[in-house]
N, C-alpha and C positions, 0 to 999 in steps of 0.2 A: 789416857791421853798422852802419856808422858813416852809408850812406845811407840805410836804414832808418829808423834814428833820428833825423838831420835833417830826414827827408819829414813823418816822425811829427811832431815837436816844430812843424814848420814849420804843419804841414798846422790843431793844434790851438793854434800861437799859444802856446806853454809853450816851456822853457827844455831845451836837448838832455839835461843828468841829470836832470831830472826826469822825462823821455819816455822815457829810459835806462833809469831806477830802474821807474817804473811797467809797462813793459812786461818788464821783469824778473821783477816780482811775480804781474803776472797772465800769465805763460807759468807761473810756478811753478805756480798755482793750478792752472791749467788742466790740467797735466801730475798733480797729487796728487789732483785730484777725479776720474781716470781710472782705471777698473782698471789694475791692474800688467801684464799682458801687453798692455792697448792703450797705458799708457803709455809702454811701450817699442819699440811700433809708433811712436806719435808723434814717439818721438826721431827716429828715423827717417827722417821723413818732415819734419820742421821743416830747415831750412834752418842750417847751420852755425854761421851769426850770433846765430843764438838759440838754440841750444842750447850754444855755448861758454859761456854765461855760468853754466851750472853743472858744480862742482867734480866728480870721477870718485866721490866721496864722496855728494855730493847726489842726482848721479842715479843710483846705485844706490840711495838711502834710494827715491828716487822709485818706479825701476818694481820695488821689492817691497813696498810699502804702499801703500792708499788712505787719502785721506784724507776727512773729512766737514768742509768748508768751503764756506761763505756765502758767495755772490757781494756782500753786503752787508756781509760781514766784509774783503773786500779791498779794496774799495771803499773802506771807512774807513782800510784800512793805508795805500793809495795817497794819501788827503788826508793822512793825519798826516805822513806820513811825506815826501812828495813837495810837497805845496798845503797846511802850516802848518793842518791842517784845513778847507779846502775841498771840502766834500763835490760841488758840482756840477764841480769840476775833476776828484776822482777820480774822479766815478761817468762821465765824459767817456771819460778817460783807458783807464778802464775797460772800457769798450763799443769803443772805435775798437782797443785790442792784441785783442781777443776778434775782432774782425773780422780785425784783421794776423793772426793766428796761424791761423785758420780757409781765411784765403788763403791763408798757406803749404801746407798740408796740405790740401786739397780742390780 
C-alpha cells in the first residue's frame, strides 16, 4: 500500500495522508455506489492494499447496501477534509484513485 501511495502522492505533488485519506474516500465511494453482490466482487478483485483499509465491519455495511452518492459530494469530502477546501485538488484527487482503483480491477 505504502508504494501506491507514494507514486500517488508523488505523481499529483500532495502530501502521502492526504493521497492516503483521499484514495481511502473515494475506494469508499466507489465500493457503496456499487450493487452489493458487484461490491463484493470488487472486493475481490481490488488488491489487498486497498481493501485493508476497511474494517470487517465496514465492509460488510458495504456489500449489503447501496448507496446514492455524488461524485461531487466526494469530491467536496476529499477538499475539506484532505486540501482545507480545495476543490481543484479534491476533484484532482478525485479522478487520478477513480483511475487507480479501475486499474486494479480491469
Amino acid at each position: 500500500m505504502e508504494d501506491i501511495i507514494e507514486d500517488f502522492a508523488e505523481k499529483l505533488g500532495i502530501e502521502p495522508n492526504a493521497a492516503k485519506q483521499g484514495i481511502s474516500i473515494t475506494c469508499r465511494y466507489f465500493l457503496q455506489v456499487s450493487e452489493p453482490s458487484k461490491a463484493l466482487g470488487l472486493f475481490s478483485m481490488l488488491p489487498s492494499s486497498l481493501t485493508s483499509m476497511f474494517s470487517p465491519d465496514e465492509r460488510n455495511e458495504i456489500t449489503k447496501t447501496q448507496e446514492n452518492i455524488s461524485p461531487e459530494e466526494v469530491i467536496e469530502k476529499i477538499s475539506n477534509e484532505c486540501f482545507d477546501g480545495d476543490k481543484q485538488k479534491g476533484k484532482k484527487v478525485y479522478e487520478e484513485a477513480i483511475n487507480l482503483i479501475k486499474s486494479k480491477i480491469w
